[in-house]
C-alpha positions in Angstrom: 69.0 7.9 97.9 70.0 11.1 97.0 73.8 12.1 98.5 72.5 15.4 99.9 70.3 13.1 102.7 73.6 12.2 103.7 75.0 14.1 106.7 78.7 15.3 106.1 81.4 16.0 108.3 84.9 17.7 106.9 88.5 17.3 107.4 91.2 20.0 107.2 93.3 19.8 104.0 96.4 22.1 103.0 95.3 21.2 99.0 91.7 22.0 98.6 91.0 23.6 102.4 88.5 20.9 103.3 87.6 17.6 102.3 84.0 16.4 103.7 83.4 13.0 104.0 79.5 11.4 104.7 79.0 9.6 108.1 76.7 6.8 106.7 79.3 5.3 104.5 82.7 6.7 104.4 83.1 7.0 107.7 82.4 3.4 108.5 85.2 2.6 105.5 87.7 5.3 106.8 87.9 3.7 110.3 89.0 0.1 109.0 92.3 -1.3 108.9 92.9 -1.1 105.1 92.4 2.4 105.1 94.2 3.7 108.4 97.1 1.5 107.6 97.7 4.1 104.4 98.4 6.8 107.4 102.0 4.4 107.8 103.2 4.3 103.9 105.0 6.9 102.3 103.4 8.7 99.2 106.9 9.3 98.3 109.0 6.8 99.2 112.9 7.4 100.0 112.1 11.1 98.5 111.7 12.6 101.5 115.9 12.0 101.9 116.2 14.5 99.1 112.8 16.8 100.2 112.5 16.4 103.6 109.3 18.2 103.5 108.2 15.1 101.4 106.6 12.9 104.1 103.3 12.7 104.1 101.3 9.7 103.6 99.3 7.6 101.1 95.8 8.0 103.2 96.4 12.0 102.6 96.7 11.1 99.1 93.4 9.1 99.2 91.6 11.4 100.8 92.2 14.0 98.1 91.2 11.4 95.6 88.0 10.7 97.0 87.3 14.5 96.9 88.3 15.2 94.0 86.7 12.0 92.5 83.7 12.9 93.7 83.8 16.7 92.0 84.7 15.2 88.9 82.6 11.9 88.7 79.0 14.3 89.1 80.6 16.8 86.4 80.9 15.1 83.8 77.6 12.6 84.3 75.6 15.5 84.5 76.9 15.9 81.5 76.8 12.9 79.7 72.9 13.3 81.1 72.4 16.8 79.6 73.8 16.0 76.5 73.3 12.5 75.8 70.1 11.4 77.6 69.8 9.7 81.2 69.4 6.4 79.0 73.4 7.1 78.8 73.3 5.8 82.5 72.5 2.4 81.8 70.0 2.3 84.7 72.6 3.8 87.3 71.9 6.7 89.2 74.2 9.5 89.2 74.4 10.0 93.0 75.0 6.2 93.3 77.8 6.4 90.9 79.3 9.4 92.5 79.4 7.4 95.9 81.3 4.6 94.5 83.8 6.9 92.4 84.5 8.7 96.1 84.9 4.9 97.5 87.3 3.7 94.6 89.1 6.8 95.0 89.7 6.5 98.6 90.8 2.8 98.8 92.7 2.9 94.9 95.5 2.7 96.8 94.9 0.1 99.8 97.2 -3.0 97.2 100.4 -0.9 98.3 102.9 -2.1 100.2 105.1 -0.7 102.4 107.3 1.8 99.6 104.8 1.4 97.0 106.1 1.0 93.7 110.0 -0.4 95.2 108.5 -2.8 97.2 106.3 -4.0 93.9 109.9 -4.2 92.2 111.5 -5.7 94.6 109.3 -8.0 96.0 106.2 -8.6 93.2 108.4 -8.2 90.2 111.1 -10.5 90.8 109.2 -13.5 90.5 107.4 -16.4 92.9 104.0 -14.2 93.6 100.7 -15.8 92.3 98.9 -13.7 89.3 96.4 -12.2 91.2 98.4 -10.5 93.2 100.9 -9.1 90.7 100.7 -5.9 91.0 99.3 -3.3 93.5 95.7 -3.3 91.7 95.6 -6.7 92.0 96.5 -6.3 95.9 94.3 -4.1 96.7 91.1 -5.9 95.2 91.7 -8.6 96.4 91.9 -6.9 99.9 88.9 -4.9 98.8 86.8 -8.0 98.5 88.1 -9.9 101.4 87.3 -7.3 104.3 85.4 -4.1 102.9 82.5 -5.4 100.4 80.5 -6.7 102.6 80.6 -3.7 104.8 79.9 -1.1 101.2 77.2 -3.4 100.8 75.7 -3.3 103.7 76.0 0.6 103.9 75.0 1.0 100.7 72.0 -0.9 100.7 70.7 1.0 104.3 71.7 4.0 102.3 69.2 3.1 99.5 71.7 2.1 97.0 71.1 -0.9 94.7 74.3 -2.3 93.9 77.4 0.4 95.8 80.1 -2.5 96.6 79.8 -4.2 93.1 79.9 -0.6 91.7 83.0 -0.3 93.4 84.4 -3.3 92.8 84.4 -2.8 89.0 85.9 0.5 89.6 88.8 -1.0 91.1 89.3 -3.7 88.7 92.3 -4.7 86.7 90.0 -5.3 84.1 87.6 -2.2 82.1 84.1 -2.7 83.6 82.1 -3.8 81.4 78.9 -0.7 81.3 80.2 2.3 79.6 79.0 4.4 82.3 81.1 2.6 84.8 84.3 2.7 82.7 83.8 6.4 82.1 83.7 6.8 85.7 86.5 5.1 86.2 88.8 7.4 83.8 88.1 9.6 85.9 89.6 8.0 88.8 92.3 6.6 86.9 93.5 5.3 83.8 93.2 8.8 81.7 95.1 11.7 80.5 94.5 13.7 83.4 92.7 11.0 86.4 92.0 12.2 90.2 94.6 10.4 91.1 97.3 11.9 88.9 95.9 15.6 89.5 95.9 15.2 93.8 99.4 13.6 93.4 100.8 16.6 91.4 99.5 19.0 93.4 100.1 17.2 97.0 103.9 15.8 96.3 104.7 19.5 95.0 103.5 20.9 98.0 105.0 19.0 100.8 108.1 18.4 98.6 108.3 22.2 98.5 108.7 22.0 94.6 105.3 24.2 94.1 106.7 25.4 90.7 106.5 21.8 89.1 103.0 20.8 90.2 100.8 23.9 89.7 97.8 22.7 88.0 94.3 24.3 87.5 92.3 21.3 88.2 89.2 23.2 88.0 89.9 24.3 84.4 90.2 21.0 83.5 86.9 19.2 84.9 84.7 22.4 83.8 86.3 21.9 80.2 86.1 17.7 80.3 82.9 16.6 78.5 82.1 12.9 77.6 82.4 11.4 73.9 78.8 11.4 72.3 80.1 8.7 70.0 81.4 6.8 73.1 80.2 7.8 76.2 83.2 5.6 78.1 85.6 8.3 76.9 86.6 11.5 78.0 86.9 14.7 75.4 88.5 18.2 76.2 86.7 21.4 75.2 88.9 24.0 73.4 89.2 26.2 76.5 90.6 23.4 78.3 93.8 22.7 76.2 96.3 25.2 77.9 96.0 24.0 81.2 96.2 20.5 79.6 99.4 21.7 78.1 100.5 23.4 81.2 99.5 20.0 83.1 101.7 17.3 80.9 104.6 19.8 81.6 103.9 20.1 84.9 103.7 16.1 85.3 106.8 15.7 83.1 108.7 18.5 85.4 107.6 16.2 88.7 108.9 13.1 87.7 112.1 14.8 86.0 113.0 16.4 89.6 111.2 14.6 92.3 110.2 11.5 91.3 113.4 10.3 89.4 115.2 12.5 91.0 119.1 11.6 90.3 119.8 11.1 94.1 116.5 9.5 94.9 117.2 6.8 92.6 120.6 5.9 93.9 118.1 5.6 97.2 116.0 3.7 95.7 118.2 1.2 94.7 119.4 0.9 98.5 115.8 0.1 99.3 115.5 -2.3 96.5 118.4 -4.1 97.9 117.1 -4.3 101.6 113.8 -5.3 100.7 115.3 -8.3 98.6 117.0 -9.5 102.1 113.8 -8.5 104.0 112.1 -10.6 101.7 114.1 -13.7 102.1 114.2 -13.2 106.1 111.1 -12.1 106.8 109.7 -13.7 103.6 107.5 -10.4 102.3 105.9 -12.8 99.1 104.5 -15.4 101.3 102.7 -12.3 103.3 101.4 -11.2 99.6 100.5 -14.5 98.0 98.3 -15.2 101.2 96.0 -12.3 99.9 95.7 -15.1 96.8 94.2 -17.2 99.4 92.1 -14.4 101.2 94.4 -14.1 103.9 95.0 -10.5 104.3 96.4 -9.9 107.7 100.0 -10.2 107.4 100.0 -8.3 104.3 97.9 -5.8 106.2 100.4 -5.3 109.3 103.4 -4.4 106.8 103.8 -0.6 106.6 106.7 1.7 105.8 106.4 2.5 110.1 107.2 -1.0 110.9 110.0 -1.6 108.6 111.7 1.7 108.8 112.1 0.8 112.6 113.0 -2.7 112.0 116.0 -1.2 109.2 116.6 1.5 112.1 117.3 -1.0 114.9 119.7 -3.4 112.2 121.5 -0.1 111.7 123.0 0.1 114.9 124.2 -3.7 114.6 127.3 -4.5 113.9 128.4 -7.4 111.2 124.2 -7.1 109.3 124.2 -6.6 105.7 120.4 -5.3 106.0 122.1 -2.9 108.6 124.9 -1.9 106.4 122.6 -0.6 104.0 119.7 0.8 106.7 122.9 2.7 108.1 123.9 4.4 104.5 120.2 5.2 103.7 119.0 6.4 107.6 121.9 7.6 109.2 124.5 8.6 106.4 122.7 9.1 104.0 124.9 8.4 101.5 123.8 6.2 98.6 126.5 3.8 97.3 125.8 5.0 93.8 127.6 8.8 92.6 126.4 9.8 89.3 128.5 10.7 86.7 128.1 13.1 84.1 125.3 15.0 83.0 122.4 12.8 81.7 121.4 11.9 78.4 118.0 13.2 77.2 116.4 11.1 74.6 113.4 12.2 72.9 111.3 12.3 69.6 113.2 15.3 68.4 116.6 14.1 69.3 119.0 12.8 66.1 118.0 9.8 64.4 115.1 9.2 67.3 111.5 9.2 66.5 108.0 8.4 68.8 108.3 5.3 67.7 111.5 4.4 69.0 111.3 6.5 72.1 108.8 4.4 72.9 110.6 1.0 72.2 113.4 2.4 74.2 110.7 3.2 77.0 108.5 0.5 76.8 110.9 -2.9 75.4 112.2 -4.4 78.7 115.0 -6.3 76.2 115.7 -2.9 74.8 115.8 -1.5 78.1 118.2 -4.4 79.8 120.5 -4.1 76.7 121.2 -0.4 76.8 122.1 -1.1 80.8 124.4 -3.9 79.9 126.0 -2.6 77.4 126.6 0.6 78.1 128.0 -0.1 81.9 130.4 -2.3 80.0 131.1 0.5 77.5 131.7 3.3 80.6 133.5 0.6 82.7 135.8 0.0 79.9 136.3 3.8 78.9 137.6 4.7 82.5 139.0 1.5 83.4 136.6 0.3 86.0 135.0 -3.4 86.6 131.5 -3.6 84.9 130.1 -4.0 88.5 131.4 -0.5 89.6 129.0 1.3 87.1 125.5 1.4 86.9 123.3 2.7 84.2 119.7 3.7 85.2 117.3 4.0 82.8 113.7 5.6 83.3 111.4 7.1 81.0 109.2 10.2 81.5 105.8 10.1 79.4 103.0 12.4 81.1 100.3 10.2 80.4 99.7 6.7 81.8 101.4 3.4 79.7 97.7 2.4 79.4 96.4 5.1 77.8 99.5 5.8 75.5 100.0 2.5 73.1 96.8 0.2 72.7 97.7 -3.6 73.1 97.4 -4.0 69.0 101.0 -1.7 69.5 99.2 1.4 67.7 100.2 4.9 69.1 97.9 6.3 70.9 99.3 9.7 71.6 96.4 11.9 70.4 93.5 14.2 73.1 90.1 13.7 72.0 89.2 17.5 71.7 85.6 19.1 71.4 83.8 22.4 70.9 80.3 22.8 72.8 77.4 24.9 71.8 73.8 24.8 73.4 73.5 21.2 73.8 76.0 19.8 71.2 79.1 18.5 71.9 80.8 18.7 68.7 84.0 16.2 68.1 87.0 18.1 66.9 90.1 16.4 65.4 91.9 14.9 67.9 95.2 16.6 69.2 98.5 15.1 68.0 100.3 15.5 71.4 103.5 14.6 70.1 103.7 17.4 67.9 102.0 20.1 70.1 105.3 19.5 72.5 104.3 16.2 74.8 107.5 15.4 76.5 108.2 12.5 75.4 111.4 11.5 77.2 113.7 8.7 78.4 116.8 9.7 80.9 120.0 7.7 81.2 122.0 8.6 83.9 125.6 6.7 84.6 126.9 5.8 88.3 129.7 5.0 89.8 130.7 3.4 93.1 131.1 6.1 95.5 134.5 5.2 96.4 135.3 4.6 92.8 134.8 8.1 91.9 136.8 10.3 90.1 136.6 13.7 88.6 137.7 13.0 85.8 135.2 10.4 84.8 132.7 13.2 84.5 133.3 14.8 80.9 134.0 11.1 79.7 130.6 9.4 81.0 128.8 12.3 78.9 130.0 11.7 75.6 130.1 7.5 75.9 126.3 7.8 76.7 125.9 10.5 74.4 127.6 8.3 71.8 126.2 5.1 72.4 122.5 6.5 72.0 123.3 8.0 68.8 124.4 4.9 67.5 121.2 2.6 69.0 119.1 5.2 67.5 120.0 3.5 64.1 119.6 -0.1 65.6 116.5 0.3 67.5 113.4 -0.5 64.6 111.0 1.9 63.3 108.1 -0.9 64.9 105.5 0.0 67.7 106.4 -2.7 70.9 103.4 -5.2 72.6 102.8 -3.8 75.7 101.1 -7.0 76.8 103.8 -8.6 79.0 103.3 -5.0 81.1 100.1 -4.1 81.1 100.1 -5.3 84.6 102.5 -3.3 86.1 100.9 0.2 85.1 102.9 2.2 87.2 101.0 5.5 87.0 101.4 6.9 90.6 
């Protein structure tokens, strides 16, 4: 089956004008519950607090996914045909691997729950979830399998596809598919310097956030430029004329998480919702909802939305003597967090004093490393303004334009280098590969200290600076020159 014997109908989209979906197949898997659920969860979380332009939704994320997925998936496998052979397929066709790479872009996100990556914290993270439900990707598999497989199959095999929902369902995967073909496509989706996923997210948080400045990216530039590895067709190589938008991209990336993302206010939010969600959790008991999708019970998961808790934390708001009220009522109404930072924030990176990649990247990556610099700096900055330890707060988060899984290998090499290429006729020619690190990567971790709101004073503010700025300079010393096993974390992979 050839995609262009499909019949097509569009949508209106204020990123890329018009997104046009194929009645055969997507349609069928836009109008099922996994999917239109997405149109009731956040992209953005508590951001829209801070950008109030900032709510649109996780399905208009998808749907620019699947788009741009598609544009990029046919790309580069004509490609990989023209320059490596059509044996480079491994008995795929390219339409049929174009149709799957739209599918996994659209439902990459159907794991989420309500708040995405909070409610993963909060409620995944904390302990008492089965293993294969984890994390998001885990989720949303698992969902995948239990009540849209049988339907891609279906579709795809009256749409003269041979194997479309187990296509799919290696795409969405935890785990690298095994073909080379299949896990090239799926760097393209995700799980690469510069995925569909990452590239819509940019470009679609900047825009309704109103922060257009931070996520201008020439997406075009960088598919027409993106070639696959002849030496290993599952990677991804950039041609020379690709490498200042890639550059402009990682700063771009690096700008959104720096000012909308981990935005110092949205935090403080975030940590409200945190808190909620752990008493939502224990009433309503959120796990129990997830760890049924263990058990292929997917419906309770599937009724939790952002829409349906935001009106249940709405309603406790107005009640008098309800901790979960309490904090619905600082977050909804006041909207004043509980946390005030202090100070300016600390900026750690490769080129600071006595830091290197190497120890950015503990500092980043080494959850003990992480929980120690909290502890002991809040009881540092507690003690230096004369404060209990449980006034302050010290929040941590590091900024690193390309995903965890991408940047250290599970051996704890660094991996922070672009395959580059030059093309002539029909050679792709392997260049050295770029040392992102030195060509400016911003490679950073942020600590920020709060204080109780009613705790604050003035005059904590020049203090807070230089006891963070201290304390860092002194770690820096501590902290060993030693890459860190990202194995505990490959399953979080927060990348979106």
């Amino acid at each position: 089956m050839s995609l262009s014997n499909l019949s097509w109908k569009e949508i209106s989209d204020p990123i890329y004008g018009h997104v046009y979906y194929n009645k055969e197949i997507e349609e069928r898997v836009l109008g099922t519950l996994p999917v239109q659920r997405l149109r009731y969860i956040l992209q953005l979380q508590t951001a829209h607090l801070v950008y109030p332009g900032a709510v649109h939704t996780r399905f208009q994320h998808s749907i620019g996914v699947m788009h741009l997925a598609g544009i990029m998936a046919e790309d580069v496998l004509r490609k990989l045909v023209r320059f490596v052979g059509p044996e480079a397929l491994g008995g795929y066709s390219i339409d049929e691997l174009v149709e799957a790479g739209r599918l996994a872009g659209l439902l990459h996100d159907i794991g989420h729950g309500p708040f995405g990556h909070t409610f993963e914290e909060a409620v995944l993270w904390r302990g008492g979830v089965e293993p294969e439900v984890a994390n998001h990707e885990r989720v949303g598999l698992l969902v995948y399998r239990h009540t849209l497989k049988d339907l891609v199959d279906s579709l795809g095999k009256r749409s003269g596809f041979s194997d479309l929902a187990g296509v799919v369902e290696e795409l969405l995967g935890p785990e690298e598919p095994r073909a080379p073909v299949l896990r090239l496509v799926r760097r393209v989706i995700k799980d690469s310097y510069y995925p569909a996923d990452v590239l819509d997210f940019l470009r679609r948080d900047s825009y309704y956030a109103g922060t257009g400045e931070y996520g201008s990216i020439n997406y075009e530039k960088l598919v027409k430029n993106t070639y696959p590895n002849p030496r290993d067709v599952s990677e991804l190589v950039l041609e020379r004329g690709g490498l200042g938008e890639f550059k402009a991209y990682m700063t771009a990336k690096a700008s959104m998480y720096h000012h909308v993302y981990y935005h110092s206010v949205a935090r403080a939010f975030d940590r409200i919702l945190y808190d909620i969600l752990v008493l939502l959790d224990e009433e309503l008991g959120l796990r129990s909802a997830v760890n049924a999708v263990a058990r292929g019970e997917v419906r309770d998961f599937l009724l939790l939305t952002d829409a349906g808790l935001y009106d249940l934390m709405l309603r406790e708001s107005v009640r008098e003597g309800s901790r979960v009220g309490q904090l619905a009522r600082a977050l909804l109404v006041e909207r004043k967090p509980s946390w005030k930072r202090v100070g300016r924030e600390v900026v750690v990176t490769p080129f600071k004093r006595g830091w290197s990649t190497l120890k950015v990247l503990r500092l980043a990556y080494d959850k003990s490393i992480r929980e120690r610099v909290r502890r002991e700096l809040e009881e540092e900055l507690a003690g230096a303004v004369g404060l209990a330890r449980e006034d302050i707060w010290v929040d941590v988060v590091d900024i690193t334009p390309l995903p965890r899984s991408v940047i250290y290998s599970l051996k704890g090499e660094p991996l922070i280098a672009l395959g580059t290429c030059e093309v002539s006729g029909n050679r792709i020619v392997l260049d050295n590969p770029l040392d992102l690190v030195a060509e400016g990567l911003p490679l950073t971790v942020l600590v920020r200290g709060y204080v109780r709101r009613e705790k604050y004073s003035m005059d904590y503010e020049p203090r807070f600076s230089a006891v963070v700025n201290d304390y860092l300079e002194e770690l820096a010393g501590e902290i060993p020159e030693s890459a860190v096993d990202l194995e505990a974390y490959q399953h979080m992979k927060i990348t979106s």
